[in-house]
N, C-alpha and C positions, 0 to 999 in steps of 0.2 A: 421749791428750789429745783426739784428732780424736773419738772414741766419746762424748765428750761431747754434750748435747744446745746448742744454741747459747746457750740460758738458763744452760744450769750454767757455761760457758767464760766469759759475761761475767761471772756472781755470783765467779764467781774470781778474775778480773780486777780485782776492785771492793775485793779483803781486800789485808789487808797482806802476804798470802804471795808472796815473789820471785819465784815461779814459779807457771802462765805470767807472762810480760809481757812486755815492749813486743815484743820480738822474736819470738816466739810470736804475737801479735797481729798483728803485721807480715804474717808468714807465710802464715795462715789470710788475710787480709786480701787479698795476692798473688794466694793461689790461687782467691779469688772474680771478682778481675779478670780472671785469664788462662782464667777459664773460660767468661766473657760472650765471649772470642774465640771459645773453640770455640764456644757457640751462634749466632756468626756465620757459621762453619764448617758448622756443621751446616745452618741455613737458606739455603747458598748451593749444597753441591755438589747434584747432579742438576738444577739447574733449567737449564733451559735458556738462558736470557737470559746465564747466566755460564757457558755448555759450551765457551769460549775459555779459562778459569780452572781447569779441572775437575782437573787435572793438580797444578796451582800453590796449590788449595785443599786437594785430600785431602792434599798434603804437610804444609800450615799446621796442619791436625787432627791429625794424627799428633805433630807439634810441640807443641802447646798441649792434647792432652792430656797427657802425658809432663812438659811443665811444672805441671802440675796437680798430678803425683801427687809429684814433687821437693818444689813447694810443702808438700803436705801434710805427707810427712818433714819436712821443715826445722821447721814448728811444734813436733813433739817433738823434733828435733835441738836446737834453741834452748833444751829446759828440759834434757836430760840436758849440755850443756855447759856450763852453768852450775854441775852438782853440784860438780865438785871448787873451784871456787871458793869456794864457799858456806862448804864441809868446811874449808876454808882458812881464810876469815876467824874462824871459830869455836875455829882452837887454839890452844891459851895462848902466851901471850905475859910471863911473870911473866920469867923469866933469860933472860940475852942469846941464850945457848942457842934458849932456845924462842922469841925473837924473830927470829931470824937463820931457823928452822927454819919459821918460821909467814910472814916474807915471800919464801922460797925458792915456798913450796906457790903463795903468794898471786900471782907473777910467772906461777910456770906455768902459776894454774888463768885468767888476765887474757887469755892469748895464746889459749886455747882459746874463752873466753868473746866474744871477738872475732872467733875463726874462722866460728863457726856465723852472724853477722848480714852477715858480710863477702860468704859465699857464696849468703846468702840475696841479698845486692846483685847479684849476678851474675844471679842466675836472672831478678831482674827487670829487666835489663838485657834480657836474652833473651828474654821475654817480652815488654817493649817493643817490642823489633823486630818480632816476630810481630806485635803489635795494630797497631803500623805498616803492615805485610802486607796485614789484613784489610780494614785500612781503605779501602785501594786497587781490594782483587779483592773485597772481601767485598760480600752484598746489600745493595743501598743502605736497601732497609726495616727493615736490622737493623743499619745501620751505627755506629746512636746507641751500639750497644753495644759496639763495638770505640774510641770515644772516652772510654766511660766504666770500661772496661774499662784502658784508659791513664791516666787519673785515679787509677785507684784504687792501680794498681802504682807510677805515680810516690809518692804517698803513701807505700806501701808501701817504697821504697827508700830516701826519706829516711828513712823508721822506723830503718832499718839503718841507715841510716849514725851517727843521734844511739847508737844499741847499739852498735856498733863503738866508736865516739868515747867512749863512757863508760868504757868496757876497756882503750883507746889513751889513754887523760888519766894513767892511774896506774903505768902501767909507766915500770919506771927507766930501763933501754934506748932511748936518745934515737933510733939507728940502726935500733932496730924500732919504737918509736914513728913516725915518719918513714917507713918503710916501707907500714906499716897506713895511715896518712895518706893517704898518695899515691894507694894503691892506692884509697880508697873517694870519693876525692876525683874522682878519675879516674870512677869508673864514676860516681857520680850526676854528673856535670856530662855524661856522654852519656844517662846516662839521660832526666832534665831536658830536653834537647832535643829527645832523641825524641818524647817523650811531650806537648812541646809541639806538636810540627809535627802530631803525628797527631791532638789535639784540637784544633786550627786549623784539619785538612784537615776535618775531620766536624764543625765548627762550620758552617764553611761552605756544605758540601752537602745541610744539613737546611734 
């Protein structure tokens, strides 16, 4: 998917085909913002003015590229976890048989199709933190981009969470329902903050 040109990813985007979307989108989306970190990263270590940070920033690089390259994965995690769903909704359903047989597939392939956007929430949870990071030790002449860089992931996370909650509305399992809930509810409401405070702090210092 990433081999695509960015013109071809959006015309894809655009057709009625399942895949990519939202959460694929989401992804690629992530890993533009947690990239704008590391070029805050990159424009901070050696300079001197921030040789108090030098230690605390090559960490953050090491970090936020590695988030980067998750991101990436995650955009084609997001469409190969959807197949078996897909394959699911498409078998027949005529005797009770192949009904029973077609929402067995359908439960299973719901839990997986929720995994992939769930984890993508994580990452940018972790990525948030980082751009929080930057924003702190990061060069102030390049700071705009570690706020916008937090914008973009918060975005980002809620993407994931409406993907989760699409996959989490249809399962029968009230107990894993409720589970998956918790769990993505949890992370964007820290995500959300973070992401506030850090485009507060670089609101301010521009």
């Amino acid at each position: 998917m990433l081999e695509k040109k960015c013109s071809e990813f959006i015309s894809e985007l655009e057709t009625s085909a399942p895949v990519p979307g939202g959460g694929s989108a989401s992804a690629l989306v992530a890993a533009l913002g947690i990239a704008l970190g590391s070029m805050v990263g990159e424009l901070t270590i050696g300079k001197k003015d921030y040789a108090e940070y030098e230690a605390e920033v090559s960490n953050l690089l090491y970090r936020s590229k590695e988030l980067t390259e998750e991101f990436k994965a995650a955009v084609n995690a997001d469409v190969e976890a959807f197949k078996p769903l897909a394959v699911a909704f498409k078998m027949p359903n005529a005797s009770d048989e192949e009904k029973a047989a077609r929402e067995e597939a359908i439960q299973a392939g719901l839990a997986a199709a929720a995994d992939a956007p769930l984890h993508l929430a994580e990452l940018c949870v972790k990525a948030l933190r980082v751009l929080d990071s930057y924003s702190l030790v990061g060069n102030k002449l390049a700071i705009s981009d570690a706020g916008t860089g937090a914008a973009i992931c918060e975005a980002a996370l809620k993407g994931a969470k409406l993907n989760v909650m699409v996959n989490v509305n249809m399962m029968k399992d009230p107990e894993l329902k409720k589970t998956y809930k918790n769990k993505i509810d949890a992370l964007v409401d820290t995500g959300v903050h973070l992401a506030a405070i850090t485009y507060a702090r670089v609101e301010k210092s521009i």
